[in-house]
C-alpha positions in Angstrom: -36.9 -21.0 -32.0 -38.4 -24.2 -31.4 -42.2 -24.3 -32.2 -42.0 -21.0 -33.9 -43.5 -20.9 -37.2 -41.6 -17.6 -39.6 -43.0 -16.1 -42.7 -40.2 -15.2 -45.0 -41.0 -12.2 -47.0 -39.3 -13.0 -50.3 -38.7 -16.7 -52.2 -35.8 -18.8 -50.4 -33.5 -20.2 -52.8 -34.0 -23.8 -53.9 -30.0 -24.7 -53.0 -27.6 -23.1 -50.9 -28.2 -20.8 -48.0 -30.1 -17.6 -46.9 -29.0 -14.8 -44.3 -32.4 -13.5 -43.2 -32.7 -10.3 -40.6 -34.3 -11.2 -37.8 -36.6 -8.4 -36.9 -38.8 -8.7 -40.4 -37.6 -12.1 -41.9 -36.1 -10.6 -44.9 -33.9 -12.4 -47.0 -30.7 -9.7 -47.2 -28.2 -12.4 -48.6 -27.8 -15.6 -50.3 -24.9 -18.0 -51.1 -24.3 -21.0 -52.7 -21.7 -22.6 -50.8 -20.1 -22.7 -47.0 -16.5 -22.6 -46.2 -15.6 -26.0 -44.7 -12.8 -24.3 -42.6 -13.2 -22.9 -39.5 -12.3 -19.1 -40.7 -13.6 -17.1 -43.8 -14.0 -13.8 -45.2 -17.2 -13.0 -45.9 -17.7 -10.4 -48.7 -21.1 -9.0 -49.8 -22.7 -6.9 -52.8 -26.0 -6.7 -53.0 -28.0 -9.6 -51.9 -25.0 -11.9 -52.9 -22.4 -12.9 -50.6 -19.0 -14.9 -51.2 -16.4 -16.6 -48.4 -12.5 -16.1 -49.0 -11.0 -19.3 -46.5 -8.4 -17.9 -44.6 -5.3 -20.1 -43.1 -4.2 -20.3 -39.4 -1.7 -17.9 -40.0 -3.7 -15.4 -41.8 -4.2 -11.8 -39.6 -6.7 -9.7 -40.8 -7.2 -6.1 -39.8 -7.8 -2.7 -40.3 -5.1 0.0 -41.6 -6.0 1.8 -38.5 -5.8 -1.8 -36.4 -1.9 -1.4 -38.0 -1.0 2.3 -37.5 -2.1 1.6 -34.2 0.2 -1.4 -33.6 2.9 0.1 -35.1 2.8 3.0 -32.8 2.8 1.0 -30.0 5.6 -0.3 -31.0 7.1 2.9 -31.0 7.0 3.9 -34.4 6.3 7.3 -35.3 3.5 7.3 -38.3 3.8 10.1 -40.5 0.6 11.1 -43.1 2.5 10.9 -47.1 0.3 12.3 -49.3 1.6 11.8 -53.2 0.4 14.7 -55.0 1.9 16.0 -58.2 1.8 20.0 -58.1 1.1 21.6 -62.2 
């Protein structure tokens, strides 16, 4: 965006970083800190988000991305559903 001037429409923090949406420049997140590795989990709540690193062997998924893996693998998922009858 080079020569582009943007108007923010709320007060950028003094330290850290900002995600802003691109479409109205609004601030929708802000962070004190980036990960220094090259993976991360980023977690938000509200306008506050916070990175969980992750190592090279780390897999992250779904439990759907893992039902279907399994049955691809040919396992046969079944639905258990533990509820106590009175």
């Amino acid at each position: 965006m080079k020569g582009v001037s943007l108007i923010v429409q709320e007060e950028l923090p003094e330290t850290g970083y900002a995600v802003i949406r691109c479409h109205d420049y609004a601030v929708v997140a802000k962070f004190g800190s980036f990960p220094d590795g090259c993976r991360a989990l980023m977690y938000r709540r509200g306008d506050e988000i916070s990175f969980v690193p992750l190592h090279p062997e780390d897999i992250v998924g779904t439990p759907t991305l893992f039902t279907q893996m399994l049955e691809k693998a040919g396992y046969r998922i079944t639905h258990r559903f533990d509820t106590l009858h009175s």
